[in-house]
N, CA, C and O of each residue as an XYZ file, in Angstrom:
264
protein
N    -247.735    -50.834    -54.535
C    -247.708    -50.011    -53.345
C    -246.461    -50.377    -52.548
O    -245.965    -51.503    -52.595
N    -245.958    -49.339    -51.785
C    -244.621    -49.840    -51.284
C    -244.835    -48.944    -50.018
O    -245.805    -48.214    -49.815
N    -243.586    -49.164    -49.079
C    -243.921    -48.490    -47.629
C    -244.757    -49.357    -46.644
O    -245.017    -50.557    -46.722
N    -245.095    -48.488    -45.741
C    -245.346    -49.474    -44.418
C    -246.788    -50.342    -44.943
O    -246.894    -51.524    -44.614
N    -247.677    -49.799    -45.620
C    -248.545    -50.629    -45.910
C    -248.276    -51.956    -46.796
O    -248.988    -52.958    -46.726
N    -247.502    -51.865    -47.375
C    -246.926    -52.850    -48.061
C    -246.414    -54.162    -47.503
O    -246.622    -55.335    -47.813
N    -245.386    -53.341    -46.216
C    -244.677    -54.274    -45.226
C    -245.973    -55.171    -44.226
O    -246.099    -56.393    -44.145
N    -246.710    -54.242    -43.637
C    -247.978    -54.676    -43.148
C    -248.839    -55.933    -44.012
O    -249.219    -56.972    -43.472
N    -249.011    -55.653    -45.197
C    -249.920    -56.397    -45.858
C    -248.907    -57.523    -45.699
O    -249.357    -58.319    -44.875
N    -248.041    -57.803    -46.034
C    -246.829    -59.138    -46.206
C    -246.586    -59.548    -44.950
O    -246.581    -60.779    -44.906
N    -246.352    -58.966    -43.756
C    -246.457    -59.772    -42.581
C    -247.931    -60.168    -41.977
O    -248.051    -60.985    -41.064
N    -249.048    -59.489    -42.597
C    -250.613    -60.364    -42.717
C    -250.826    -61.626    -42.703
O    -251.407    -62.477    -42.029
N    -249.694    -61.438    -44.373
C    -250.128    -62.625    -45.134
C    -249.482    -63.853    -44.551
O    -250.117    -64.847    -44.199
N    -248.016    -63.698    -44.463
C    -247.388    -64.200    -43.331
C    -248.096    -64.973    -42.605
O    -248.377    -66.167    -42.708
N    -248.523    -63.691    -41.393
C    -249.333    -64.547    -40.241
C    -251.023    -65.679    -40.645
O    -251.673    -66.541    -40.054
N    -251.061    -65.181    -41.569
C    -252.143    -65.853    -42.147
C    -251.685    -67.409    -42.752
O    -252.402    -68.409    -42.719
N    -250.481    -67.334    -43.233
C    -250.242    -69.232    -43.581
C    -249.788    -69.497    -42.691
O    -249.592    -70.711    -42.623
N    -249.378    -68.792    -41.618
C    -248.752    -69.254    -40.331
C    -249.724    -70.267    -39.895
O    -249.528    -71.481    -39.847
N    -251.011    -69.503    -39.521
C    -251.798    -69.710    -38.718
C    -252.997    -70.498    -39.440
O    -254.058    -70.749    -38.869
N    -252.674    -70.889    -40.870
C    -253.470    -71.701    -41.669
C    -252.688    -73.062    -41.469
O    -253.301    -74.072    -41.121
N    -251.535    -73.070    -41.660
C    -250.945    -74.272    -41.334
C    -250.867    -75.386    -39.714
O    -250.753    -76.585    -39.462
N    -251.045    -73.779    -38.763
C    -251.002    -74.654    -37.697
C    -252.450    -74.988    -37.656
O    -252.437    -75.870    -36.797
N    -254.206    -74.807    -38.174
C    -255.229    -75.105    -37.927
C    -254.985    -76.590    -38.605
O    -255.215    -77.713    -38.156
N    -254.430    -76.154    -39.861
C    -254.475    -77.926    -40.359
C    -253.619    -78.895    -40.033
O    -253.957    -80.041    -40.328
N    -252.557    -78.721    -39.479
C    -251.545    -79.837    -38.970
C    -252.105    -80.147    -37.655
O    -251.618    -81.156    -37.146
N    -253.348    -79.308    -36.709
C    -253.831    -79.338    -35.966
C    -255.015    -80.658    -36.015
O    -255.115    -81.682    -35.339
N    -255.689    -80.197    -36.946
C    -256.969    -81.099    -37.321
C    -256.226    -82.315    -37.812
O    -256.842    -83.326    -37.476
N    -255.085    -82.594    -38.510
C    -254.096    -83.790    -39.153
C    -253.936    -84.512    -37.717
O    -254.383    -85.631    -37.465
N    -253.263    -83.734    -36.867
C    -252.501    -84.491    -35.340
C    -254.337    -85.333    -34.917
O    -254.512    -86.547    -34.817
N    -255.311    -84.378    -34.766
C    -256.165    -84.552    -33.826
C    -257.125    -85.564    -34.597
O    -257.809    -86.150    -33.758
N    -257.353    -85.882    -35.592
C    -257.890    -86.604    -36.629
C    -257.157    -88.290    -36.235
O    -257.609    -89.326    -35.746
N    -255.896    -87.872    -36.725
C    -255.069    -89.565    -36.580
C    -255.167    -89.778    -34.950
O    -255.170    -90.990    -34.735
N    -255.227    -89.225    -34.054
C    -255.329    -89.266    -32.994
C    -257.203    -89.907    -32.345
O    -257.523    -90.310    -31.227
N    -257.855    -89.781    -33.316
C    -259.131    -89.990    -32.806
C    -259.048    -91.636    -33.593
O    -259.671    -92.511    -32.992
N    -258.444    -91.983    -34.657
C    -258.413    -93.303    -34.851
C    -259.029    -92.865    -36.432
O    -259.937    -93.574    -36.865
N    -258.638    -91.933    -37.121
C    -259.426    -92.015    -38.828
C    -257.820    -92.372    -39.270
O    -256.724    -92.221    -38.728
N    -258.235    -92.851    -40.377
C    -256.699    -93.313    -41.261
C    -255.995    -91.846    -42.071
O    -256.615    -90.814    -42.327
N    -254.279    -92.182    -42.415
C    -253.773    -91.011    -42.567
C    -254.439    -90.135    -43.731
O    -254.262    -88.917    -43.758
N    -255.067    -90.676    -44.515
C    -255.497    -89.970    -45.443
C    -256.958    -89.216    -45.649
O    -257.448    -88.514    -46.533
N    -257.261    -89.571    -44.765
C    -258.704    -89.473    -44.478
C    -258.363    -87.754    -44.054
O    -258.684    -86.713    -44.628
N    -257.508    -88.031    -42.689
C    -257.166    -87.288    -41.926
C    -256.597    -86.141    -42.473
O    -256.804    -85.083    -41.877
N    -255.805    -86.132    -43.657
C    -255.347    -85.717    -44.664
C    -256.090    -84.886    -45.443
O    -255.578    -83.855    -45.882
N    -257.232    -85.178    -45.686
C    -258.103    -84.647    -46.521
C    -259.057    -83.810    -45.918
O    -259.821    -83.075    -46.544
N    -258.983    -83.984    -44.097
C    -259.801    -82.426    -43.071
C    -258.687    -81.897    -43.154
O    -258.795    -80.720    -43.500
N    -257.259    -82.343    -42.935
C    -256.791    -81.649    -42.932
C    -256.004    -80.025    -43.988
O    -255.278    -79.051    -43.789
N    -256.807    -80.693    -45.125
C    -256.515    -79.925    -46.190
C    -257.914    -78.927    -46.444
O    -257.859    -77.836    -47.011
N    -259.243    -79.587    -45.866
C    -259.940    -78.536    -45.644
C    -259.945    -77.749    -44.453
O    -260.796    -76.885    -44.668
N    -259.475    -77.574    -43.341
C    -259.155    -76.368    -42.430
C    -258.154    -75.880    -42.950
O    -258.429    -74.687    -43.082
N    -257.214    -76.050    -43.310
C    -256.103    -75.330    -44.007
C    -256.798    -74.535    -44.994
O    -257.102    -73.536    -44.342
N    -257.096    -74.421    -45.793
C    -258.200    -74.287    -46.574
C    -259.065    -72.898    -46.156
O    -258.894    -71.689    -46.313
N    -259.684    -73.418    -45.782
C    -260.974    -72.207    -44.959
C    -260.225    -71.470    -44.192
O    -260.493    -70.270    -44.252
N    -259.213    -71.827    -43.352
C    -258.773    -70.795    -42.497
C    -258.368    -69.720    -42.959
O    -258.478    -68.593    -42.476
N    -257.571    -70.266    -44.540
C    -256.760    -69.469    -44.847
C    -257.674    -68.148    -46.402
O    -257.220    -67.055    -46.739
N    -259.084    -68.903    -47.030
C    -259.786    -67.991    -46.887
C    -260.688    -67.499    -45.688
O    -261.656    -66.836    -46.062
N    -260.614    -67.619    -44.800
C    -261.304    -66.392    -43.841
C    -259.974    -65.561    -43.685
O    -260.030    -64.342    -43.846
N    -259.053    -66.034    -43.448
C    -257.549    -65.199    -43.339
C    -257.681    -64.183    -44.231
O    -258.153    -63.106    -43.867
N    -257.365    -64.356    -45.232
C    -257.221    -63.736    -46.610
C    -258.518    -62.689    -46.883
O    -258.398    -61.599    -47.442
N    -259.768    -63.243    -46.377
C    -261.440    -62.144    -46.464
C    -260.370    -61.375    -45.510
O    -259.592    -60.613    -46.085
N    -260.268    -61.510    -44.120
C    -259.832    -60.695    -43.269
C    -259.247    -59.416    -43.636
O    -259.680    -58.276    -43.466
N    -257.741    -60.006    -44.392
C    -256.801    -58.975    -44.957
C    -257.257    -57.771    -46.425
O    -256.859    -56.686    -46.850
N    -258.290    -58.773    -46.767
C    -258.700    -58.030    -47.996
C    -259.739    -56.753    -47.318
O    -259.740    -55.633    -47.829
N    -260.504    -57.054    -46.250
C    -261.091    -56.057    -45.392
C    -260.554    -55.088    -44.696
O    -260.925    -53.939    -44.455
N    -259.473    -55.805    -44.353
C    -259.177    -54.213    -43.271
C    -257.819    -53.630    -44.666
O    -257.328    -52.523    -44.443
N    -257.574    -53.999    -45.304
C    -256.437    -53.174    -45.940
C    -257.148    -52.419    -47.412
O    -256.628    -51.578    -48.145
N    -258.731    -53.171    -47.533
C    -259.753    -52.235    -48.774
C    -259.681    -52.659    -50.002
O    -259.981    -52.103    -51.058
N    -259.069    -54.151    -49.674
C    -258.907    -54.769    -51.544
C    -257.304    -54.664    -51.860
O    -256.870    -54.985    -52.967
């Protein structure tokens, strides 16, 4: 598919690792910050990254129909 839906779906997706990356570098900062060790921290942080980015992705697959 090409054209504006195309362009749309790709700046989605875009905003979707955008906003997957900042949940998990989020939970990474706020994790080492509560006193868990880096890896620990590492490893929520790879599950919000994670989930965000499938609910992201359910999102896009919903409103654009698969």
């Amino acid at each position: 598919m090409s054209g504006p839906a195309a362009g749309a779906r790709l700046v989605g997706l875009l905003v979707a690792v955008l906003v997957s990356a900042v949940a998990g570098l989020a939970v990474f900062i706020l994790r080492t910050r509560l006193g868990s060790r880096a890896t620990e921290a590492a490893l929520w942080a790879g599950s919000a990254f994670g989930g965000s980015m499938a609910v992201a992705l359910g999102a896009l697959a919903f409103a654009f129909g698969g």
